[in-house]
VMD Tcl script that builds the backbone (N, CA, C; Angstrom):
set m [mol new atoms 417]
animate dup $m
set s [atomselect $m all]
$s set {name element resname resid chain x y z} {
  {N N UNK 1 A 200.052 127.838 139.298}
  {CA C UNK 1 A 200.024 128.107 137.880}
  {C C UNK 1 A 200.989 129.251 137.607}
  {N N UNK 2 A 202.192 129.202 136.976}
  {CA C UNK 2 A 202.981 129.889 136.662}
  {C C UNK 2 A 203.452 130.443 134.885}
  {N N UNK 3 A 201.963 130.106 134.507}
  {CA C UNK 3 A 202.394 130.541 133.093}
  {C C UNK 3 A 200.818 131.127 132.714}
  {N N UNK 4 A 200.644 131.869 131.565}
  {CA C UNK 4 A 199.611 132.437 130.821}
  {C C UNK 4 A 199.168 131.633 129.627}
  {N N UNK 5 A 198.258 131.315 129.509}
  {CA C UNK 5 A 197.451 130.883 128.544}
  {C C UNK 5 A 198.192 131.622 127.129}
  {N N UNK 6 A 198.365 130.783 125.827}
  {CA C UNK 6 A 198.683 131.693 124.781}
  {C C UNK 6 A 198.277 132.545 124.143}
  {N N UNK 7 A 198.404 133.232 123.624}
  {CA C UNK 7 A 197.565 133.871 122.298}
  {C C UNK 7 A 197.651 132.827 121.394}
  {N N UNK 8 A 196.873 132.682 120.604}
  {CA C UNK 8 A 196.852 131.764 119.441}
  {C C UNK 8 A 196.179 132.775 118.158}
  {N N UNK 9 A 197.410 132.368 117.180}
  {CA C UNK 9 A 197.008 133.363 116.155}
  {C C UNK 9 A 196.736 132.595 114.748}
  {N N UNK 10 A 196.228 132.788 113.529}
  {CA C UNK 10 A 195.617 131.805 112.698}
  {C C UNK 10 A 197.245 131.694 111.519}
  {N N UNK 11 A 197.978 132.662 112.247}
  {CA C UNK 11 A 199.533 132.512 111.451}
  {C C UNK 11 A 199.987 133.149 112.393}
  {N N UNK 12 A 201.766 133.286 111.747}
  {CA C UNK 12 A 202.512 133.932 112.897}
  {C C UNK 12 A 203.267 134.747 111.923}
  {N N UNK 13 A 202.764 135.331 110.653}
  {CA C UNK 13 A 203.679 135.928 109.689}
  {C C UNK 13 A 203.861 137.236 109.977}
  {N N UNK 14 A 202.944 137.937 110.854}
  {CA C UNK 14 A 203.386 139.090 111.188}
  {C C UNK 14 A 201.895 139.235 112.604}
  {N N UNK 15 A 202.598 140.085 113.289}
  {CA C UNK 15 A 201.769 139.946 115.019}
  {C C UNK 15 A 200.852 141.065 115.171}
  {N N UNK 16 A 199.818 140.577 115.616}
  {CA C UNK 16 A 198.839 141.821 115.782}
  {C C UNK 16 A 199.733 143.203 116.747}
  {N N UNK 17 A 199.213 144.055 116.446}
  {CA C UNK 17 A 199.781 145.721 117.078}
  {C C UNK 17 A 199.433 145.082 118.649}
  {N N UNK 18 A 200.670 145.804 119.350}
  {CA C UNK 18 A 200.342 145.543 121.001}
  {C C UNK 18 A 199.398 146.037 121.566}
  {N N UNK 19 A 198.767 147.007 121.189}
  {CA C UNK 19 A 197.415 147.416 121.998}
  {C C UNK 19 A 196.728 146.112 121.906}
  {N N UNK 20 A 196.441 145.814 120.632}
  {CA C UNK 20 A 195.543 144.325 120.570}
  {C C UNK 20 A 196.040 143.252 121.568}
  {N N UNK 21 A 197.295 143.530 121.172}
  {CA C UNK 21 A 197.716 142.008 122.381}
  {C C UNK 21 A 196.883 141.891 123.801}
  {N N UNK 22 A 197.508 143.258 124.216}
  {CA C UNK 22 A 197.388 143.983 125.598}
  {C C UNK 22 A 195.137 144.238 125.693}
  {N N UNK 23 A 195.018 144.534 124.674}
  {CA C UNK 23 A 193.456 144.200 125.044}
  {C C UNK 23 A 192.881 142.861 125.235}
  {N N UNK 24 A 193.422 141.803 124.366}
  {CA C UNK 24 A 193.260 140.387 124.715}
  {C C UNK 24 A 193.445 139.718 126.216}
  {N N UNK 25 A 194.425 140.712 126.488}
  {CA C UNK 25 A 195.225 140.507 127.621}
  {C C UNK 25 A 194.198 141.090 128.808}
  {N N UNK 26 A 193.674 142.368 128.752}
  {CA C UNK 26 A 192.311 142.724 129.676}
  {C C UNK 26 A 191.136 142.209 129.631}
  {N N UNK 27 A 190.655 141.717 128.504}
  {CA C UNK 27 A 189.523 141.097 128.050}
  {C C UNK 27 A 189.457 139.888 129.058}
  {N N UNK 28 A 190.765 139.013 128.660}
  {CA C UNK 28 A 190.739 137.573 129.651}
  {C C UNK 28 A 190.612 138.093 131.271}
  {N N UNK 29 A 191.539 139.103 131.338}
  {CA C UNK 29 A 191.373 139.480 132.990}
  {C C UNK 29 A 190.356 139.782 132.985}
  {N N UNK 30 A 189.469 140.226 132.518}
  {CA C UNK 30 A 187.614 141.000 133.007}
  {C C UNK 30 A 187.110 139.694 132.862}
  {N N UNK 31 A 187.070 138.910 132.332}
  {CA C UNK 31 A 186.446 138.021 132.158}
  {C C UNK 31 A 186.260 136.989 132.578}
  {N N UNK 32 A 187.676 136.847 133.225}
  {CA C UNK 32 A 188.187 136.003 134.696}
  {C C UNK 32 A 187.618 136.301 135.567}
  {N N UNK 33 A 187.891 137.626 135.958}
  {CA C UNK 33 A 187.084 138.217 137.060}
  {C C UNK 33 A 185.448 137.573 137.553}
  {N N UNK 34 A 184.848 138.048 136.416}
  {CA C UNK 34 A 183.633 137.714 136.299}
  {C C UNK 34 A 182.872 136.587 136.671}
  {N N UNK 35 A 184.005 135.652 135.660}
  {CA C UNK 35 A 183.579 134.193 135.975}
  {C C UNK 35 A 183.749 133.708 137.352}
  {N N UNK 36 A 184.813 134.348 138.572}
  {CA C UNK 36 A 184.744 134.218 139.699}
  {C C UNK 36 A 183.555 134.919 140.586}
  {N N UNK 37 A 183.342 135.874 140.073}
  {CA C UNK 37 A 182.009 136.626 141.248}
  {C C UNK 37 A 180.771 135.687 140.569}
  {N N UNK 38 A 180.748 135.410 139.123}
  {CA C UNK 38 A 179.270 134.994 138.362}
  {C C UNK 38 A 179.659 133.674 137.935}
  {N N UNK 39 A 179.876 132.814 138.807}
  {CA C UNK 39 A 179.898 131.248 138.159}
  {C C UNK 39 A 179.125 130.754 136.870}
  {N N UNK 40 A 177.706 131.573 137.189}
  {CA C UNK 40 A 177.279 130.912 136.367}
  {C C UNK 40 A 177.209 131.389 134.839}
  {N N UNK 41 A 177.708 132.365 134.881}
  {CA C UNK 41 A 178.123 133.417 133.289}
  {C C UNK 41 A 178.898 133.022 132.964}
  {N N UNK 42 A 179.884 131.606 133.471}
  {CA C UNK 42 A 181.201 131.302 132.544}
  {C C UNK 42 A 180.545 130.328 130.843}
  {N N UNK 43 A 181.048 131.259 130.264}
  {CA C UNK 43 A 181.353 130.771 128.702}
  {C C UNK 43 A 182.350 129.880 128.518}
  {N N UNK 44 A 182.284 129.311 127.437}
  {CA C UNK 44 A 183.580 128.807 127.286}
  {C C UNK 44 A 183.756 129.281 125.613}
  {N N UNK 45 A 184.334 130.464 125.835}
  {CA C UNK 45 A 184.272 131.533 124.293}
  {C C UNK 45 A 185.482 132.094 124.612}
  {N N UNK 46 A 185.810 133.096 124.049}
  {CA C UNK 46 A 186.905 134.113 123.673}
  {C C UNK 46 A 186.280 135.126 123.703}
  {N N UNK 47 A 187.006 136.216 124.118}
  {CA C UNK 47 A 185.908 137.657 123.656}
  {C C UNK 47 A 186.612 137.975 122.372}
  {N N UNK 48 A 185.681 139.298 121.821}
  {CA C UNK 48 A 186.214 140.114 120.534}
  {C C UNK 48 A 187.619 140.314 120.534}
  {N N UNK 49 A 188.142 140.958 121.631}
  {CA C UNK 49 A 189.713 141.104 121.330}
  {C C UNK 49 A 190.398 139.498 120.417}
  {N N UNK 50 A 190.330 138.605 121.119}
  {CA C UNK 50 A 191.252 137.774 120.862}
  {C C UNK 50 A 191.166 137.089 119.757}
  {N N UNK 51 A 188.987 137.048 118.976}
  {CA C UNK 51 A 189.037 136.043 118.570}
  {C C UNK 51 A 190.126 137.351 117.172}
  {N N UNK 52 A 189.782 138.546 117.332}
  {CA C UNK 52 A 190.025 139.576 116.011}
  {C C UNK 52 A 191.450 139.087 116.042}
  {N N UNK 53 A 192.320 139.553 117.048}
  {CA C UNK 53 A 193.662 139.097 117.285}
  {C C UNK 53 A 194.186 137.289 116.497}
  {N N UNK 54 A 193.192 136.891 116.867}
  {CA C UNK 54 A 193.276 135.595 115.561}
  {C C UNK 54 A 193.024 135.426 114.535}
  {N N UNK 55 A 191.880 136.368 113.735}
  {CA C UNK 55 A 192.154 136.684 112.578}
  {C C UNK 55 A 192.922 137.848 111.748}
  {N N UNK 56 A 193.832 138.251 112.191}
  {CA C UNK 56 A 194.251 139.558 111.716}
  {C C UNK 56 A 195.353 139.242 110.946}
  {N N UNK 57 A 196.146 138.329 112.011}
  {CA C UNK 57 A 197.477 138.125 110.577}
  {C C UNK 57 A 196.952 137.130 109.638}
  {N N UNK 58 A 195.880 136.698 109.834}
  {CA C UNK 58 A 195.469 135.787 108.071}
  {C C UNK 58 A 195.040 136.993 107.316}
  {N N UNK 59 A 194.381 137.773 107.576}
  {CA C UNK 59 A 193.950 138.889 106.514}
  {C C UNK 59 A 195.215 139.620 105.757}
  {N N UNK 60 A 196.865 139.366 106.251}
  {CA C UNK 60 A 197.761 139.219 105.371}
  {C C UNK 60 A 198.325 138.769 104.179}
  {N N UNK 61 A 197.250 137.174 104.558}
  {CA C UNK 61 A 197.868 136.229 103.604}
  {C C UNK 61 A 196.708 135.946 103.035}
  {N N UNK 62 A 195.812 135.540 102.755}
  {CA C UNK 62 A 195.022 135.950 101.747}
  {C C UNK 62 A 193.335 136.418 102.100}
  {N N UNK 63 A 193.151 136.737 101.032}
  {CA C UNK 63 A 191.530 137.654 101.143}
  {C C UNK 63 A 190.450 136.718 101.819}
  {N N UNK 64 A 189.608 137.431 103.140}
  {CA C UNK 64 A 188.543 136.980 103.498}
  {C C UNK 64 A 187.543 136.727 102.401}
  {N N UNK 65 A 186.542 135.243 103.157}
  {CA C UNK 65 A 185.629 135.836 102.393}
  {C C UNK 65 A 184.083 136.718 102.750}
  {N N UNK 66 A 183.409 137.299 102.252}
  {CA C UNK 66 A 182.500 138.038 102.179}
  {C C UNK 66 A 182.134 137.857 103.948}
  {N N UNK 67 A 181.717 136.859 104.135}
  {CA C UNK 67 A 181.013 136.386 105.815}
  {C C UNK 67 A 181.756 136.735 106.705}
  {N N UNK 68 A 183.710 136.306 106.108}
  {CA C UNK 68 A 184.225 136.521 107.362}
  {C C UNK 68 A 184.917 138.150 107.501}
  {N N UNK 69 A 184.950 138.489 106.191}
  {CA C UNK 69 A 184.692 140.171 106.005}
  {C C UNK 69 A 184.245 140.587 106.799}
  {N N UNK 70 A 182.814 140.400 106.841}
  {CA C UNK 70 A 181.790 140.769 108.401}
  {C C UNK 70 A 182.436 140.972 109.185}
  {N N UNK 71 A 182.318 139.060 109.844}
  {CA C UNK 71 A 183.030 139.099 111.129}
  {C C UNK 71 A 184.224 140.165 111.373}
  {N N UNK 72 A 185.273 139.731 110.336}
  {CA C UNK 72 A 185.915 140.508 111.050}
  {C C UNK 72 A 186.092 142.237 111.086}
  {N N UNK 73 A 185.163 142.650 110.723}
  {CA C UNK 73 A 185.259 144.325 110.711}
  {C C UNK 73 A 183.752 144.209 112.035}
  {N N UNK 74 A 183.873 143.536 112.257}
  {CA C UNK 74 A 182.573 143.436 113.172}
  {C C UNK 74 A 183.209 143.861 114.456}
  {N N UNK 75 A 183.855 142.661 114.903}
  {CA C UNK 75 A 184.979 142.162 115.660}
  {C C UNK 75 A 185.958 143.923 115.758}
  {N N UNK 76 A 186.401 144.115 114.435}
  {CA C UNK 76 A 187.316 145.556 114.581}
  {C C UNK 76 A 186.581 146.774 115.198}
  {N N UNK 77 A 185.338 146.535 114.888}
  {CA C UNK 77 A 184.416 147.730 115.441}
  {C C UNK 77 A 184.316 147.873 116.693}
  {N N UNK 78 A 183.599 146.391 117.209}
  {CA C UNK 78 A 183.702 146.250 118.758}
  {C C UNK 78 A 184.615 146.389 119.668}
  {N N UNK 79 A 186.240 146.258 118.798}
  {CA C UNK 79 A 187.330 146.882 119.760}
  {C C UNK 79 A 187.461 148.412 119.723}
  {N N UNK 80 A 187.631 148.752 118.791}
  {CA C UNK 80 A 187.738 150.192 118.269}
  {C C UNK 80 A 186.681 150.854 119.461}
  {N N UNK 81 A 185.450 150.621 119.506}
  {CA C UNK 81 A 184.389 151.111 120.330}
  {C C UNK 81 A 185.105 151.117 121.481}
  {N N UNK 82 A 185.615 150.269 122.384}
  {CA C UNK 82 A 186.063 150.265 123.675}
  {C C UNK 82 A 187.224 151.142 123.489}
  {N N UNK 83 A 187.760 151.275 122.978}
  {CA C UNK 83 A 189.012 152.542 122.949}
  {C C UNK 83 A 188.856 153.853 122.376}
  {N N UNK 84 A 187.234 154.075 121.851}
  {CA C UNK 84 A 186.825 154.961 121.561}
  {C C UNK 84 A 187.109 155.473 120.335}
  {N N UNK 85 A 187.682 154.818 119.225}
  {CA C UNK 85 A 188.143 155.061 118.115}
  {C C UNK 85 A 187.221 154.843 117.355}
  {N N UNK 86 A 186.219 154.758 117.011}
  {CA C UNK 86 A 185.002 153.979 116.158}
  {C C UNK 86 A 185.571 154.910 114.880}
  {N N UNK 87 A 185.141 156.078 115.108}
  {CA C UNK 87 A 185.008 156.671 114.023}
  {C C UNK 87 A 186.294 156.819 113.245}
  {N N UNK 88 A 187.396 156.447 113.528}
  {CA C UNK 88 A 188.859 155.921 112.582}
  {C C UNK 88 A 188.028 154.901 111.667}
  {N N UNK 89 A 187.122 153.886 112.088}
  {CA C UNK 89 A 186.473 153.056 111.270}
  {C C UNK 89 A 185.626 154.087 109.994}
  {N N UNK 90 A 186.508 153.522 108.332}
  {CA C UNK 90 A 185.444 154.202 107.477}
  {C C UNK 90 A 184.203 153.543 108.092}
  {N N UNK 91 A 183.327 154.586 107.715}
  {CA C UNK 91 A 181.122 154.546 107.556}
  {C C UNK 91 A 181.075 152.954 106.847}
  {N N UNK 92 A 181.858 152.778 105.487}
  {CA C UNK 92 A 181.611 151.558 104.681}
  {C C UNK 92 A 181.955 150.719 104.799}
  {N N UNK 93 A 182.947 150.454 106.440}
  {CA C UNK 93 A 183.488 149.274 106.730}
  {C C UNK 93 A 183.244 149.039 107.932}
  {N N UNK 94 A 181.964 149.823 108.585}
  {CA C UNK 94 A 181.221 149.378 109.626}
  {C C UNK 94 A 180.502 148.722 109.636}
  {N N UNK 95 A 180.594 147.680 110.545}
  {CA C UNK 95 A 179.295 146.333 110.334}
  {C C UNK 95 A 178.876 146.228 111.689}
  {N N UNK 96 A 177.950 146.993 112.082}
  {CA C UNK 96 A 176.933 147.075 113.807}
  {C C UNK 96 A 176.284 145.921 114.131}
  {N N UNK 97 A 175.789 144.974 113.467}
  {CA C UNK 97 A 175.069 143.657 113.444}
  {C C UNK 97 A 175.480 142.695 112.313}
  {N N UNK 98 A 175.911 141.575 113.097}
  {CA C UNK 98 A 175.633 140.328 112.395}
  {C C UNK 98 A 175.013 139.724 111.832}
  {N N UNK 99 A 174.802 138.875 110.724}
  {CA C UNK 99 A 173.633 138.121 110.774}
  {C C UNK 99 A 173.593 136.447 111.637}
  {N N UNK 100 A 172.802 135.975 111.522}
  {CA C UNK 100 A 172.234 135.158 112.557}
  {C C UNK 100 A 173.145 134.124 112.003}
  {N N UNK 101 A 173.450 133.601 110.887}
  {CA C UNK 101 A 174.163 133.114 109.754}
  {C C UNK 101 A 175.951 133.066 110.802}
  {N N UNK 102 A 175.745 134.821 110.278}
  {CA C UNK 102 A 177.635 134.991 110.733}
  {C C UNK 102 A 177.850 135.245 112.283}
  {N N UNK 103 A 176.853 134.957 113.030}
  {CA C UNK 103 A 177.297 135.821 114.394}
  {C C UNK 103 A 177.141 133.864 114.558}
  {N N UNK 104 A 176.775 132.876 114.240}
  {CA C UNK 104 A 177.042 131.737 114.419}
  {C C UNK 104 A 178.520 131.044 114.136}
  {N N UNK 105 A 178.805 131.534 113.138}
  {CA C UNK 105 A 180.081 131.174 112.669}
  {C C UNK 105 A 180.872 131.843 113.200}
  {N N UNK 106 A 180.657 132.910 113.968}
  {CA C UNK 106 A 181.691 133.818 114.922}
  {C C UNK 106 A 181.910 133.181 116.162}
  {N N UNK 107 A 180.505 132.585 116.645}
  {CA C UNK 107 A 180.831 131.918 117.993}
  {C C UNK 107 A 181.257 130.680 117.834}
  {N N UNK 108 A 181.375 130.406 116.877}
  {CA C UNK 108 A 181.774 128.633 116.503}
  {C C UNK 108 A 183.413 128.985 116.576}
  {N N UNK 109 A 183.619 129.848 115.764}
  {CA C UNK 109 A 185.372 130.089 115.779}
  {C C UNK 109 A 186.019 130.669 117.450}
  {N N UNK 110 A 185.325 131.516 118.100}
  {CA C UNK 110 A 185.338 131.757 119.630}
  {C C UNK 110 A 185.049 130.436 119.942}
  {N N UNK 111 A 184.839 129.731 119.957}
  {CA C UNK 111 A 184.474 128.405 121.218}
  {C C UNK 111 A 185.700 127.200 120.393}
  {N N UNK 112 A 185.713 127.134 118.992}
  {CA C UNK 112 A 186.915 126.829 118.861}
  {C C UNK 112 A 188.807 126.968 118.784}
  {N N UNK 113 A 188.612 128.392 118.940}
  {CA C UNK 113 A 189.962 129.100 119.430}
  {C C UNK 113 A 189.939 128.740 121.072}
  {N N UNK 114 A 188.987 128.849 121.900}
  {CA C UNK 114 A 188.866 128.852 123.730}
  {C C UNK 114 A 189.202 127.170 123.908}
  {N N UNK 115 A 189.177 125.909 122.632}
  {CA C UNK 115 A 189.490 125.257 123.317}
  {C C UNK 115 A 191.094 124.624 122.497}
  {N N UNK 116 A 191.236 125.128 121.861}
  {CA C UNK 116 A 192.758 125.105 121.159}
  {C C UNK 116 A 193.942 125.838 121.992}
  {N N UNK 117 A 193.071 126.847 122.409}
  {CA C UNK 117 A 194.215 127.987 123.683}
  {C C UNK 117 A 194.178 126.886 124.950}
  {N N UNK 118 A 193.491 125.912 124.889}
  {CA C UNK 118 A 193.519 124.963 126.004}
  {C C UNK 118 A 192.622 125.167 126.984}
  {N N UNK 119 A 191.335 126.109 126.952}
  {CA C UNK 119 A 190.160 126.260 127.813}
  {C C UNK 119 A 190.578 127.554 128.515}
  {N N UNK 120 A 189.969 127.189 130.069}
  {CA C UNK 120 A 190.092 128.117 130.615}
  {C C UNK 120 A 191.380 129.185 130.779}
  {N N UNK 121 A 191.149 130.641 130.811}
  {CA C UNK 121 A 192.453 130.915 130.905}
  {C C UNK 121 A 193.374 130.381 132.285}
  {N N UNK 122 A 194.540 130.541 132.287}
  {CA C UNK 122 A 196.007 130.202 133.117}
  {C C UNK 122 A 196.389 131.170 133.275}
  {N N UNK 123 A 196.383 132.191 134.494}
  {CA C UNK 123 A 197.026 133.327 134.457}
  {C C UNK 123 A 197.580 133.148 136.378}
  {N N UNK 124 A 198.475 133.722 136.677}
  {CA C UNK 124 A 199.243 133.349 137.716}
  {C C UNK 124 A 198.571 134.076 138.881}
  {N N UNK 125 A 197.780 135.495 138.606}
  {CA C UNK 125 A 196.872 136.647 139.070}
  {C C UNK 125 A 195.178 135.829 139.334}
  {N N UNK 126 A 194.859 135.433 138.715}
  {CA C UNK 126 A 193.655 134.518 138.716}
  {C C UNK 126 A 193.854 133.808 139.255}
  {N N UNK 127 A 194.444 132.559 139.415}
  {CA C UNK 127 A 195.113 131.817 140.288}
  {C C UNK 127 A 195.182 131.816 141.670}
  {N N UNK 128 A 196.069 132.730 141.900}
  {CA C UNK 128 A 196.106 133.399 143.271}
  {C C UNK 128 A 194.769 133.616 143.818}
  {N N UNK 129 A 194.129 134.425 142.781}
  {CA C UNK 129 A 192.475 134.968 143.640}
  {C C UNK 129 A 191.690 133.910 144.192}
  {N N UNK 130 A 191.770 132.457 142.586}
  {CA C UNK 130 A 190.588 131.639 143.473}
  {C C UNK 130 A 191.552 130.803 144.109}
  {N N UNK 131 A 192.882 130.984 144.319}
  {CA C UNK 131 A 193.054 129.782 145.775}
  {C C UNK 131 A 192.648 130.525 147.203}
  {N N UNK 132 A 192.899 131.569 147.085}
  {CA C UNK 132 A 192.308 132.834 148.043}
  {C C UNK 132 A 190.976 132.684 148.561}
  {N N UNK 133 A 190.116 132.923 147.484}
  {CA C UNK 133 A 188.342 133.174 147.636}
  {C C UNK 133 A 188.162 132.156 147.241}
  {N N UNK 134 A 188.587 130.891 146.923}
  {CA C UNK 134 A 187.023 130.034 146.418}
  {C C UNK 134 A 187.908 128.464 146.626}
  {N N UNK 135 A 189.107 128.615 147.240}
  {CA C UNK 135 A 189.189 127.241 148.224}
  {C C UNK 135 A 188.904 126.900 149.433}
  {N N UNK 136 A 187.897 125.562 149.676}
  {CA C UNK 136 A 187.349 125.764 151.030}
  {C C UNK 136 A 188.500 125.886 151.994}
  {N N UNK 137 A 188.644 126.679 153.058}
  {CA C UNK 137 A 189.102 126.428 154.353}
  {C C UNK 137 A 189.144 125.108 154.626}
  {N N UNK 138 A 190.509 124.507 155.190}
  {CA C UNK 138 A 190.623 123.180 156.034}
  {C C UNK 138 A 190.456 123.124 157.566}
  {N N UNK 139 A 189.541 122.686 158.107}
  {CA C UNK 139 A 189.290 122.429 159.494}
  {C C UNK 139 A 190.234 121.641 160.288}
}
mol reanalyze $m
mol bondsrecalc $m
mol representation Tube
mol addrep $m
């Protein structure tokens, strides 16, 4: 496997900031990881980085609505948190919980971005590992 899985973005009119890229980009590697030590924890989702990274350049072109508002300041929070920035997030555009409603429609858009990016990720580093660890030996 000599290529990376894409980013897939909901436009291409202008590109999420490279930290985002580059967190999408760790997210899949941790998550790869994972799915190799924990078979049985494989999702077939997107994490927060990527699905936000897919909605970000639509929030260019025109206004969310109310639900996906949520989501996506939801989504912004949960990255922000891992880089420790939360509090750059205004108080009034923090959203800590979903509702049962939108955290459905969040995983519906994660499980439909994971299979438009073409499923599992393709990364050349992953690859390597499970032909390494998890092809049987030939006798």
């Amino acid at each position: 496997m000599k290529y990376n899985t894409p980013i897939l973005l909901a436009n291409t009119e202008w590109m999420p900031p490279e930290k985002l890229i580059n967190e999408v980009k760790l997210e899949r590697m941790i998550n790869g990881l994972l799915e190799m030590a924990m078979p049985d924890l494989k999702e077939n989702t997107v994490g927060d980085a990527e699905c936000l990274a897919y909605m970000m350049p639509q929030t260019g072109r025109m206004p969310l609505s109310r639900d996906w508002v949520d989501i996506y300041l939801y989504l912004a929070g949960q990255v922000l948190k891992r880089w420790k920035q939360y509090e750059a997030l205004p108080e009034d555009c923090r959203v800590e919980t979903l509702s049962e409603y939108d955290t459905k429609k969040m995983n519906d858009l994660k499980g439909w971005i994971y299979e438009k990016r073409g499923g599992e990720e393709k990364n050349p580093v992953l690859s390597a590992l499970k032909e390494v660890f998890l092809t049987p030996l030939k006798k």
